[in-house]
DSSP file (Angstrom, degrees, kcal/mol; ACC not computed):
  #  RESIDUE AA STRUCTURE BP1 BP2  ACC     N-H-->O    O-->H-N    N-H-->O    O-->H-N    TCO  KAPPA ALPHA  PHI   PSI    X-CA   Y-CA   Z-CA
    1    1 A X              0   0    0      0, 0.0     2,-0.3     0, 0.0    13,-0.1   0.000 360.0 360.0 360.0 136.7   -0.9   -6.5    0.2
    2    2 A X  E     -A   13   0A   0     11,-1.8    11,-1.4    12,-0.1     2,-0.3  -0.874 360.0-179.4-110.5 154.4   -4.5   -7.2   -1.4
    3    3 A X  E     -A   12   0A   0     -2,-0.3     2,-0.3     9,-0.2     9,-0.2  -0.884   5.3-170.4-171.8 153.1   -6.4   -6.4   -3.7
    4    4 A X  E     -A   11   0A   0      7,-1.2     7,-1.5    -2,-0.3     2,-0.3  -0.913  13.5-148.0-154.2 148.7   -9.7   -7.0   -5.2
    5    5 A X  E     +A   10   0A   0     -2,-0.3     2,-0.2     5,-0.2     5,-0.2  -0.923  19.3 172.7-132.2 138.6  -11.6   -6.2   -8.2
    6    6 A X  S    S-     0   0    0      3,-1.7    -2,-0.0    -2,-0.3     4,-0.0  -0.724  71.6 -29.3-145.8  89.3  -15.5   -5.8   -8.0
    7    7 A X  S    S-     0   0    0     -2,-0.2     3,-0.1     1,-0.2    -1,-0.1   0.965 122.0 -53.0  58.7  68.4  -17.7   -4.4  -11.1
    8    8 A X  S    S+     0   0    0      1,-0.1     2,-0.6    -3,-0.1    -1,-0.2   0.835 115.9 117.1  27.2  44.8  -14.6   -2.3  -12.4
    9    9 A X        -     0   0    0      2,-0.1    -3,-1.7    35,-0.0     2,-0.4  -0.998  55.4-150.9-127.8 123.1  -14.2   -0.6   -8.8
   10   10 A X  E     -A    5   0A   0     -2,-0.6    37,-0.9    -5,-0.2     2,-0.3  -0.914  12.2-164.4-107.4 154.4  -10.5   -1.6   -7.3
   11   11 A X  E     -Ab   4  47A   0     -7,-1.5    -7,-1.2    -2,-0.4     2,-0.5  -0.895   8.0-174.9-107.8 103.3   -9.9   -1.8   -3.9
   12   12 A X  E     -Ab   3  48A   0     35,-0.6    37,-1.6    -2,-0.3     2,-0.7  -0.953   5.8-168.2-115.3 117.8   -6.3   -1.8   -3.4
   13   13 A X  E     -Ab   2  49A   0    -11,-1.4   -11,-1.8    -2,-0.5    37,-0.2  -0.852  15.8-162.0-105.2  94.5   -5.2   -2.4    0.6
   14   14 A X  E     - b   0  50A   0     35,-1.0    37,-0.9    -2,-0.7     2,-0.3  -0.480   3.9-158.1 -81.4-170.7   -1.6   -1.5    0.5
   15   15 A X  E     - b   0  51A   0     -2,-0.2     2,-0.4    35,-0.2    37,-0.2  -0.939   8.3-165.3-153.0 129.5    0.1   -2.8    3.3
   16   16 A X  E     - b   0  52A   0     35,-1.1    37,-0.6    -2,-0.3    13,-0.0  -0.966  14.2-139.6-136.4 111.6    3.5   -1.7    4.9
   17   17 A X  E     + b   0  53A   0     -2,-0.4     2,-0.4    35,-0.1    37,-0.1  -0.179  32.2 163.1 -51.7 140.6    6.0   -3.3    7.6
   18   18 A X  E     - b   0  54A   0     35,-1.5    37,-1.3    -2,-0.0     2,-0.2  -0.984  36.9-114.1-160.3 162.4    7.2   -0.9    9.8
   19   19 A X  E >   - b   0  55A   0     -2,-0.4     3,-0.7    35,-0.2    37,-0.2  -0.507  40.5 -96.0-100.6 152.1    9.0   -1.6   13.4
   20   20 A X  T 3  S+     0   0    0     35,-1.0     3,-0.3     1,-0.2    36,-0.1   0.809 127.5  58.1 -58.6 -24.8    7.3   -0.5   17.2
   21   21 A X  T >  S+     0   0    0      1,-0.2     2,-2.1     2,-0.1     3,-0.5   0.896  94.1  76.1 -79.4 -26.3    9.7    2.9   16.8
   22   22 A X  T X>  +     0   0    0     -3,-0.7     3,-0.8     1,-0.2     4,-0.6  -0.116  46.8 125.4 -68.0  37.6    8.1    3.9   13.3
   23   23 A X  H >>  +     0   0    0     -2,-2.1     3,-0.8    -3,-0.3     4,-0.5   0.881  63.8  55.7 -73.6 -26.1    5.3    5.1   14.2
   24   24 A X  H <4 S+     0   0    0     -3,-0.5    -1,-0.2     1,-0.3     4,-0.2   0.402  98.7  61.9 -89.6  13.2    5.5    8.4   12.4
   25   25 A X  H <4 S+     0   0    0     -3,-0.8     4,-0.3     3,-0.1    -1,-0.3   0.322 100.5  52.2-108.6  23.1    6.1    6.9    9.2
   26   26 A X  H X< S+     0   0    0     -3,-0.8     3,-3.6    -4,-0.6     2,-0.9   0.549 111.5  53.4 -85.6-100.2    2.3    4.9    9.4
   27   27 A X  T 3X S+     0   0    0     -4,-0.5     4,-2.6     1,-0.3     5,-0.1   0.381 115.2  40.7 -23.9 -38.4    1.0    8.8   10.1
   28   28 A X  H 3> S+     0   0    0     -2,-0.9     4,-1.5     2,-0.2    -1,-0.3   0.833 116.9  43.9 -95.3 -15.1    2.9    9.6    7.0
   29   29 A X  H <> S+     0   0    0     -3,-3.6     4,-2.9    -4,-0.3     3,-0.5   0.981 114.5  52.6 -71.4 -58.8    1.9    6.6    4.9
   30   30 A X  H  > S+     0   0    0      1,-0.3     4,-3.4     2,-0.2     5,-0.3   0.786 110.6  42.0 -42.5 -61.7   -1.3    7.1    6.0
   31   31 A X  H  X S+     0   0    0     -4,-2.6     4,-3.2     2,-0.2    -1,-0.3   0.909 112.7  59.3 -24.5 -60.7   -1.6   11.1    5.0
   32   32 A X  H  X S+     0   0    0     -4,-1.5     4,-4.8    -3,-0.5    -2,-0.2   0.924 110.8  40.0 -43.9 -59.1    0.2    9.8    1.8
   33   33 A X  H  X S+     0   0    0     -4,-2.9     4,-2.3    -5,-0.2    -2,-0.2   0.961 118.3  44.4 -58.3 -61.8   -3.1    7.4    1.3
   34   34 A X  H  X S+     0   0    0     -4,-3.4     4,-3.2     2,-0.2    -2,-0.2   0.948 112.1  57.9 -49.5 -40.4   -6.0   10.2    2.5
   35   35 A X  H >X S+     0   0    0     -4,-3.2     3,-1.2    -5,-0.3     4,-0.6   0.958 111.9  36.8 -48.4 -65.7   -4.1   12.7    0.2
   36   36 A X  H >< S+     0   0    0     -4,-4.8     3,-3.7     1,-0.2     7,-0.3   0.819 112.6  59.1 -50.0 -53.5   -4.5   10.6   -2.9
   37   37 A X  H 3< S+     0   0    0     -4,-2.3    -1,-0.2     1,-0.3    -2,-0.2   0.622 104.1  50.6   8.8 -72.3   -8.0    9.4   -1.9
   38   38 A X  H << S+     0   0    0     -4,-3.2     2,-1.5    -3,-1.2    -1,-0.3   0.427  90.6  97.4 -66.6   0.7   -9.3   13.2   -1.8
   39   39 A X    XX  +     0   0    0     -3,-3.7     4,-3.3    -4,-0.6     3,-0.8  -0.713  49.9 177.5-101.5  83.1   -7.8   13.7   -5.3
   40   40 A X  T 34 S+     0   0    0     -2,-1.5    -1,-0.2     1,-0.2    -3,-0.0   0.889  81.6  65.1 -36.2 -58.9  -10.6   13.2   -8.3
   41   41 A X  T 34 S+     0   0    0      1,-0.2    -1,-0.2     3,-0.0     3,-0.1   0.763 112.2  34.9 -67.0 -40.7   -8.7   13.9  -10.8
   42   42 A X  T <4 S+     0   0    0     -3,-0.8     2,-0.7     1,-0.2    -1,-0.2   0.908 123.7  42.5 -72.4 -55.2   -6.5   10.5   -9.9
   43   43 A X     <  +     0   0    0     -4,-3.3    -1,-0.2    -7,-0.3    -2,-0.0  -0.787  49.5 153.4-128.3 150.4   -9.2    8.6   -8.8
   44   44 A X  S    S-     0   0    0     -2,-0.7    -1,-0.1    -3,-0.1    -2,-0.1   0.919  93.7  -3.4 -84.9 -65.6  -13.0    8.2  -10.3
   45   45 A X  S    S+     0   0    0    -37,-0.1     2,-0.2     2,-0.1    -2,-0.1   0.559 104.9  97.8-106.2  -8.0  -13.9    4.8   -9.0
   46   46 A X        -     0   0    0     -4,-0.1     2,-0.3   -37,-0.1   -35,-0.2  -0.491  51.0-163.6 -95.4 158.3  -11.0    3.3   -7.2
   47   47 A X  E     -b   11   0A   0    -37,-0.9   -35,-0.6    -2,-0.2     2,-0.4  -0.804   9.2-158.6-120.2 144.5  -11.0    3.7   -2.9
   48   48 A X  E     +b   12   0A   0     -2,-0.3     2,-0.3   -37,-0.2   -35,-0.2  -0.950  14.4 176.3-128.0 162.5   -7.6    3.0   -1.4
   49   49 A X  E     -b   13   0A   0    -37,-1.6   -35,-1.0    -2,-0.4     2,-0.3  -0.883  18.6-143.6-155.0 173.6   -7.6    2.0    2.4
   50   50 A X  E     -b   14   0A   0     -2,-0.3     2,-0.3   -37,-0.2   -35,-0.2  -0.956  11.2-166.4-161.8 139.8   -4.2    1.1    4.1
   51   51 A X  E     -b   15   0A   0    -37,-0.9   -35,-1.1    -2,-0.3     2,-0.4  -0.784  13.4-153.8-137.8 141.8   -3.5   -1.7    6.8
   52   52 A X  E     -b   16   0A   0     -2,-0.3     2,-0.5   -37,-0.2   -35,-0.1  -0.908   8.3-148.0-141.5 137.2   -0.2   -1.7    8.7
   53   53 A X  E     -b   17   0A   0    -37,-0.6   -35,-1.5    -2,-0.4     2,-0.2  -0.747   9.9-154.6 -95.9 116.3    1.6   -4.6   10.4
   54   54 A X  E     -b   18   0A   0     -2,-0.5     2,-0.2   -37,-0.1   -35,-0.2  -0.741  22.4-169.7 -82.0 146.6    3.9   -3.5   13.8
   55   55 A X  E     -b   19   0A   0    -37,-1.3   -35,-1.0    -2,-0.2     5,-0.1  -0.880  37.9 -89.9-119.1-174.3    6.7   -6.2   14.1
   56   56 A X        -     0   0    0      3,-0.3     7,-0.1    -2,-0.2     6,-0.1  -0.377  29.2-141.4 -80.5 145.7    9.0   -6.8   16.9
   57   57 A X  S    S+     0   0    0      1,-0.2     3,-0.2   -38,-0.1    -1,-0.1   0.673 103.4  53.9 -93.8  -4.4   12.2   -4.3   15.9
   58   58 A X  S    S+     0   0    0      1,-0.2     2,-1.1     2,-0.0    -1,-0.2   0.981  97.4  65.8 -54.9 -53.0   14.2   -7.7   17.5
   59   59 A X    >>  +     0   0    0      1,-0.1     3,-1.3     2,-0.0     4,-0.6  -0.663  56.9 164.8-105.5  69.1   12.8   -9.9   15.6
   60   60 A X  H 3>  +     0   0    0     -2,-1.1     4,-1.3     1,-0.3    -1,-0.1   0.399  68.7  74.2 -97.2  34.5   13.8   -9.4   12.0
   61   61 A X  H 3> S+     0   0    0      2,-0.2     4,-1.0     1,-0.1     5,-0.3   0.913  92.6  52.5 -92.1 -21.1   12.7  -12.7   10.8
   62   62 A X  H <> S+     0   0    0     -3,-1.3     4,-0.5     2,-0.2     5,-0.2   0.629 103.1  57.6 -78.5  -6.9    9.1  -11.8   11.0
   63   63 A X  H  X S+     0   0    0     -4,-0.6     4,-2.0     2,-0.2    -1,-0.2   0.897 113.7  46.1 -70.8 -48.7    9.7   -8.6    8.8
   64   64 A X  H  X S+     0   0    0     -4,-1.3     4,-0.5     1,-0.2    -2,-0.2   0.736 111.0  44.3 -82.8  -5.6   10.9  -11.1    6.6
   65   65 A X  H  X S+     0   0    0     -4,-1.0     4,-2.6     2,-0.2     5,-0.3   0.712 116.0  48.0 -78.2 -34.6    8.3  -13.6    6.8
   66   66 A X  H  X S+     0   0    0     -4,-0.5     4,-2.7    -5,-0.3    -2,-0.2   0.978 112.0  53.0 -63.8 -37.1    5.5  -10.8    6.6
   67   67 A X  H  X S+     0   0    0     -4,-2.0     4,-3.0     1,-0.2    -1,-0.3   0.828 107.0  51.6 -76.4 -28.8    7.6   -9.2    3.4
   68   68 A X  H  X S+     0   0    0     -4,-0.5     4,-0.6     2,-0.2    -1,-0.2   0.725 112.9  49.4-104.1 -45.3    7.5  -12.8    1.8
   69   69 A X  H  X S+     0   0    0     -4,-2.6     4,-1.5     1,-0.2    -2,-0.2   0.914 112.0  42.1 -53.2 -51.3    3.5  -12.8    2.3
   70   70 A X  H  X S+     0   0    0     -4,-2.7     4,-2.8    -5,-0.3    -2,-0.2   0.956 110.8  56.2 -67.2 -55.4    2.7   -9.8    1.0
   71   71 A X  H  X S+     0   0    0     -4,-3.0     4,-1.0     2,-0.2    -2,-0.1   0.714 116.6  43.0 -68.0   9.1    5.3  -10.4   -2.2
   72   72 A X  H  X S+     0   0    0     -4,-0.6     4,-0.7     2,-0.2     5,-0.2   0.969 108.8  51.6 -68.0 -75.2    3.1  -13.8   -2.7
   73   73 A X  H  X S+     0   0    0     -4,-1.5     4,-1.3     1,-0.3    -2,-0.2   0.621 113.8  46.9 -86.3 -32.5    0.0  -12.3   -2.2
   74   74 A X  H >X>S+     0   0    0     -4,-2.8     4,-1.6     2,-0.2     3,-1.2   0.966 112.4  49.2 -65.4 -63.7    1.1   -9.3   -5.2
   75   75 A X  H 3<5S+     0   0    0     -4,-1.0    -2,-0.2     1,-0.3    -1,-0.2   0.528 108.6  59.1 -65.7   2.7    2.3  -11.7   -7.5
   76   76 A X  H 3<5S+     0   0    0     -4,-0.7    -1,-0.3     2,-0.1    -3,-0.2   0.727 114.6  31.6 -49.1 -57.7   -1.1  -13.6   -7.0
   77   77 A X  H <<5S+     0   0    0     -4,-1.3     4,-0.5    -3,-1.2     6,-0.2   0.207 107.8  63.0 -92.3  -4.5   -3.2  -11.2   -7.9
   78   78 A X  T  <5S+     0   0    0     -4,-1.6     5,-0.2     2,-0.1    -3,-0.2   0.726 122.3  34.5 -92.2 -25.8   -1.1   -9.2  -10.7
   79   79 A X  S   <S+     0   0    0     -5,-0.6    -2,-0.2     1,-0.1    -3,-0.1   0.642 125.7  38.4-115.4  -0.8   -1.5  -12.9  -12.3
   80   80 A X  S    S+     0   0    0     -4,-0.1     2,-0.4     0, 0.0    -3,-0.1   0.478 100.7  74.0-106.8  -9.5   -5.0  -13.9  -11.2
   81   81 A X  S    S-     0   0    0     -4,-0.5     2,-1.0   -77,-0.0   -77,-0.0  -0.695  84.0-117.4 -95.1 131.1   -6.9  -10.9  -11.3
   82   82 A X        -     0   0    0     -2,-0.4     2,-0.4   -77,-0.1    -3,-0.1  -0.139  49.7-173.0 -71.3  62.2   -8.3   -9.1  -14.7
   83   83 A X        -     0   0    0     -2,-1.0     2,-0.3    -6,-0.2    -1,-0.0  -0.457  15.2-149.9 -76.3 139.3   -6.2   -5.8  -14.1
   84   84 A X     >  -     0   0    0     -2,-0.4     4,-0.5     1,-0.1     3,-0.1  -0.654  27.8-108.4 -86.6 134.0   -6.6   -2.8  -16.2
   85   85 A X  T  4 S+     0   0    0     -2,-0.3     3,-0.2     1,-0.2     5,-0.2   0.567 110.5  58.6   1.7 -69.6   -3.8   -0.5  -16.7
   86   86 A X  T >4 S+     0   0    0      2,-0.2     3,-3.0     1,-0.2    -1,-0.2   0.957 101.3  64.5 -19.4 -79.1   -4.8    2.4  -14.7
   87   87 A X  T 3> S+     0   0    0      1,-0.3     4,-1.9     2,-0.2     3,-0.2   0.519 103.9  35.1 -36.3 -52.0   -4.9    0.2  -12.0
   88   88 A X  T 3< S+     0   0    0     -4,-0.5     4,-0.3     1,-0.3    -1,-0.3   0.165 119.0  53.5 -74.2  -6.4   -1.2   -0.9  -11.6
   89   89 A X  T <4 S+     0   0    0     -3,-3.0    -1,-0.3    -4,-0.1    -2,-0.2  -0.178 104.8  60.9-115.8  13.5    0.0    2.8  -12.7
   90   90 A X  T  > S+     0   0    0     -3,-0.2     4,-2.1    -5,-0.2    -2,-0.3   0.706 105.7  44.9-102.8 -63.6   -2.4    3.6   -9.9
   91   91 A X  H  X S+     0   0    0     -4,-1.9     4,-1.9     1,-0.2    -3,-0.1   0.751 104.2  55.7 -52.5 -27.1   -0.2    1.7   -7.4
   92   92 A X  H  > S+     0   0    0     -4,-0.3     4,-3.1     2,-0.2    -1,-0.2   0.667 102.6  58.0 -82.3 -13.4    3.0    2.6   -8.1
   93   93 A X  H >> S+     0   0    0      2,-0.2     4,-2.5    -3,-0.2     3,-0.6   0.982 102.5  55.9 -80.4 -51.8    2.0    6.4   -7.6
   94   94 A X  H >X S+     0   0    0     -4,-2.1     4,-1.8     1,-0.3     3,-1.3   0.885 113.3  45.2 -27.7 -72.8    0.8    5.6   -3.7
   95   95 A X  H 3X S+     0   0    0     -4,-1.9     4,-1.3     1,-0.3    -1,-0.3   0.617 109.6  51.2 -82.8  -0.2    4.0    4.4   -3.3
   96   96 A X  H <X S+     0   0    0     -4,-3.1     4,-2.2    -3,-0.6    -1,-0.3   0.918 113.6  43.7 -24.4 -72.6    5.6    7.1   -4.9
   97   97 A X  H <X S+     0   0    0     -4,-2.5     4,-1.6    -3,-1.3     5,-0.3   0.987 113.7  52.5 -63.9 -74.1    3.8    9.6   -2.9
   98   98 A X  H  X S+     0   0    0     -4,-1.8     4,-1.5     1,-0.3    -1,-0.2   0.799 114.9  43.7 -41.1 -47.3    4.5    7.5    0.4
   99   99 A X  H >X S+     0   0    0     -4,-1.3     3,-4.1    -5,-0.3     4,-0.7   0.949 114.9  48.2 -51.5 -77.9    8.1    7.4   -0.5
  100  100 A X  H 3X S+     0   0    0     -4,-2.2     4,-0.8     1,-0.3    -2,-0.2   0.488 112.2  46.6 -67.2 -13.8    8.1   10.9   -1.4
  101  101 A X  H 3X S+     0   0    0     -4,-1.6     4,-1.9     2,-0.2    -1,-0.3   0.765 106.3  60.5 -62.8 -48.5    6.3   12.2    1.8
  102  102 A X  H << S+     0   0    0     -3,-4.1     4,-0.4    -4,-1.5    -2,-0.2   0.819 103.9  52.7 -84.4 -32.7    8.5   10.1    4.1
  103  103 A X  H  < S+     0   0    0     -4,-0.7     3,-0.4     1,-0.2    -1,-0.3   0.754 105.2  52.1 -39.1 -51.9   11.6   12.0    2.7
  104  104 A X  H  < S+     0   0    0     -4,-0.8    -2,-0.2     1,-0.2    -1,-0.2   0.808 112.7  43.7 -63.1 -47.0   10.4   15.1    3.4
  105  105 A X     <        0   0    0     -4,-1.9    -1,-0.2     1,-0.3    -2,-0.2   0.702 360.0 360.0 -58.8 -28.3    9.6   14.3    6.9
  106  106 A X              0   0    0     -4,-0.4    -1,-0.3    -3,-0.4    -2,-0.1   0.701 360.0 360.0 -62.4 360.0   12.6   12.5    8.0
């Protein structure tokens, strides 16, 4: 995961592991992502966009190397960046929603 602050507009590029059979939950993260997007009333200035990484569903050391990247790369920027509130109550609702989406679907 990244994320980048530019003249009080965030950017936040979640990012989600998922295995070569999972494909319908990136459709549903991705829905999860558009929904909030189209939703003013959540966001004024902020864009979300959403990246996903296939690994091999053998191979679960690179799920755990990718998950080790990404939890760097948060706790990097939650402690290098000047985030505002919002923001970070902004993230936990994507993955709210993603979660809560993915339930419904299974």
């Amino acid at each position: 995961m990244s994320y980048h602050l530019w003249r009080n507009v965030c950017l936040f590029f979640p990012g989600a592991i998922f295995d070569e059979s999972a494909k319908k939950d990136e459709e549903v993260f991705r829905m999860a992502v558009a929904d909030l997007n189209q939703n003013d009333e959540i966001l004024q200035t902020e864009k979300i966009t959403c990246s996903v990484t296939f690994v091999d569903g053998n191979n679960p050391f690179q799920a755990v190397q990718e998950g080790r990247i990404s939890k760097f790369k948060i706790f990097w920027y939650c402690f290098h960046t000047q985030w505002q509130f919002h923001t970070v109550l902004l993230m936990l609702l994507v993955f709210s929603i993603f979660l809560h989406t993915w339930l419904l679907t299974d």
